[in-house]
N, C-alpha and C positions, 0 to 999 in steps of 0.2 A: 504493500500500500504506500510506501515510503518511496519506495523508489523508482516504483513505472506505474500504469498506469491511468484511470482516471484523476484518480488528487493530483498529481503530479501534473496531467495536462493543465486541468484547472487552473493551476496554481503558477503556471508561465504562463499562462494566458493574462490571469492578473498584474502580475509582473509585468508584460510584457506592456500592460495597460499604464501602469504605473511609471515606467521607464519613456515611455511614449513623450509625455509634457503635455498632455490634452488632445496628441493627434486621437488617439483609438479612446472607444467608452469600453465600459464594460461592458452592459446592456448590448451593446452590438456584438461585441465576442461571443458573448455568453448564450446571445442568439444564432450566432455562426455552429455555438459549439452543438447546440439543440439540434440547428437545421442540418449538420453532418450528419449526425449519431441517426436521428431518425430517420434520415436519407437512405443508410446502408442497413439492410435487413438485419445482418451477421451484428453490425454494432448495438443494434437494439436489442436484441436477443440477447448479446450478450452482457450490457451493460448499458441499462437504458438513463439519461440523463435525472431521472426521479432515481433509481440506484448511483448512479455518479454523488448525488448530492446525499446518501443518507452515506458514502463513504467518506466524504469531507466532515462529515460530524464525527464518524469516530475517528477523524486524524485529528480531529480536534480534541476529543475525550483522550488520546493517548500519544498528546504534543509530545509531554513529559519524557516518554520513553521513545523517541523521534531518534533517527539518527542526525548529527550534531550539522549535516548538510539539511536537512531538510527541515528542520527548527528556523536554520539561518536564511534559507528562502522564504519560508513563512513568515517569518519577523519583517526582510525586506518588504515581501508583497504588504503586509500590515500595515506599513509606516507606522503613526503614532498610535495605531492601534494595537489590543489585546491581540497575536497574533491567534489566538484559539478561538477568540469572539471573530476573529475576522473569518476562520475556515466557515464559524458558522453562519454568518452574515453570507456569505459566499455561496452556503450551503442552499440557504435560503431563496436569496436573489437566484438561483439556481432550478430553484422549482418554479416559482413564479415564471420565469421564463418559459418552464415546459409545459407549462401550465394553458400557458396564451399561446401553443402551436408553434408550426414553424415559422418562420417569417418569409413573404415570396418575396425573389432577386430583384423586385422593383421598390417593395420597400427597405430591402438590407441587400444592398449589391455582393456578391462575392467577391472576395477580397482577401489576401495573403494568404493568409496558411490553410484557411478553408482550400483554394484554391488549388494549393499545390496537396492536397489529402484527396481529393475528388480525380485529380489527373496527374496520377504521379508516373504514370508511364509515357502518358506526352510529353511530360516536364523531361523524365531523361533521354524520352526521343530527342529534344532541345539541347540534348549536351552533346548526343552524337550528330549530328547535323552541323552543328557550331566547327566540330571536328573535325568531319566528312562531307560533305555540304554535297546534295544528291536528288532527286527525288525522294519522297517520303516514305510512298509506296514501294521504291525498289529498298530502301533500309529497311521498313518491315520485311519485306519477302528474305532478305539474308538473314534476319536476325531468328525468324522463324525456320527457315534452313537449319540455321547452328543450331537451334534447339531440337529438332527435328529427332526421333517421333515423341518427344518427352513437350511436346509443346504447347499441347490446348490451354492451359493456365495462362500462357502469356498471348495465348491466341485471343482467347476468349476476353481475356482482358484488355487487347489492345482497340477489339471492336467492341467492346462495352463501353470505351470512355470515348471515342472517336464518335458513337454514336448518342453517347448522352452529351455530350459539348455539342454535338449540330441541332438534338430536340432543347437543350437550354439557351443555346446562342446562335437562333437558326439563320441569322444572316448572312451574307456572301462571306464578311473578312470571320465571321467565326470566334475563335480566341485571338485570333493577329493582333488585337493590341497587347493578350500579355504573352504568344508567343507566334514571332515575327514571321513563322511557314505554316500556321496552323489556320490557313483558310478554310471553307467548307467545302473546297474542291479537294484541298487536300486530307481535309477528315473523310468525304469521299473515299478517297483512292483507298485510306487504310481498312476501310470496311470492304472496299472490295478485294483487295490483296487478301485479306485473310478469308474472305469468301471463296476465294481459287485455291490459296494453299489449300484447306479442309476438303475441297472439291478432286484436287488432283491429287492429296499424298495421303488424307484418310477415307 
């Protein structure tokens, strides 16, 4: 509970609110952190935000016996607060969030780390490309290759997010403003690349 985690995500996201200077609210994280968890089936299941927050109460019932890092991020995220009143204020403002649903991307735009948890296989498509600079669809088709026959996980995954980025951001440029090749021509191609690989090699 100390060391990974929901408390732990919580509680850099606080931090991270805190460290900010007023750019990030909480409320908005906190709704980010809602609209993720309940986004992904496996994350609710397994730890749904009304469970996240009765786990920040007993980090808070059992600060005391905390290891000496994670007392010292609580105290940060606290400022001049009780850092245990604050897990549970936290706790709190936690449910209330879940309480009021998800928030749609028109009222809470997606933004940072939501961002990069929702497409983390585009984000490091982005690193090879930066690398290799190619079509997008011929780097799928090798990358599935190498994994080749061990590869429906990253198959399935690379047309699960290729195709929830074009029903979330159905317009032509797509993600292109937060990644510079990710048009919907080219989220395209990746659903169809892996449309052909399953077709031709299973």
């Amino acid at each position: 509970m100390f060391s990974d985690g929901p408390v732990v995500r919580l509680l850099d996201l606080a931090l991270s609110v805190r460290d900010s200077a007023g750019r990030l609210s909480l409320d908005a994280e906190l709704g980010r952190y809602v609209r993720l968890v309940r986004g992904d089936a496996v994350a609710h299941w397994n730890c749904s935000a009304y469970a996240a927050a009765g786990a920040l109460e007993a980090a808070a019932d059992g600060l005391g016996d905390a290891p000496a890092a994670f007392r010292e991020k609580a105290a940060r995220a606290a400022g001049d607060a009780d850092p245990a009143e604050f897990l549970r204020t936290l706790a709190k403002s936690l449910r209330e969030r879940d309480r009021a649903g998800a928030a749609e991307f028109s009222e809470l735009p997606m933004d940072g780390w939501e961002f990069l948890r929702t497409f983390p296989l585009l984000f490091g498509l982005d690193a090879i490309l930066m690398d290799e600079p190619g079509p997008v669809g011929e780097t799928v088709r090798t990358l599935l290759g190498n994994e080749h026959p061990f590869c429906t996980e990253l198959a399935a995954g690379y047309a699960g997010e290729a195709q929830r980025a074009r029903v979330l951001f159905p317009g032509a440029e797509g993600l292109r403003p937060r990644l510079s090749w990710a048009t919907r021509d080219a989220l395209l191609s990746i659903t169809a690349t892996v449309d052909d690989h399953m077709r031709r090699e299973h």
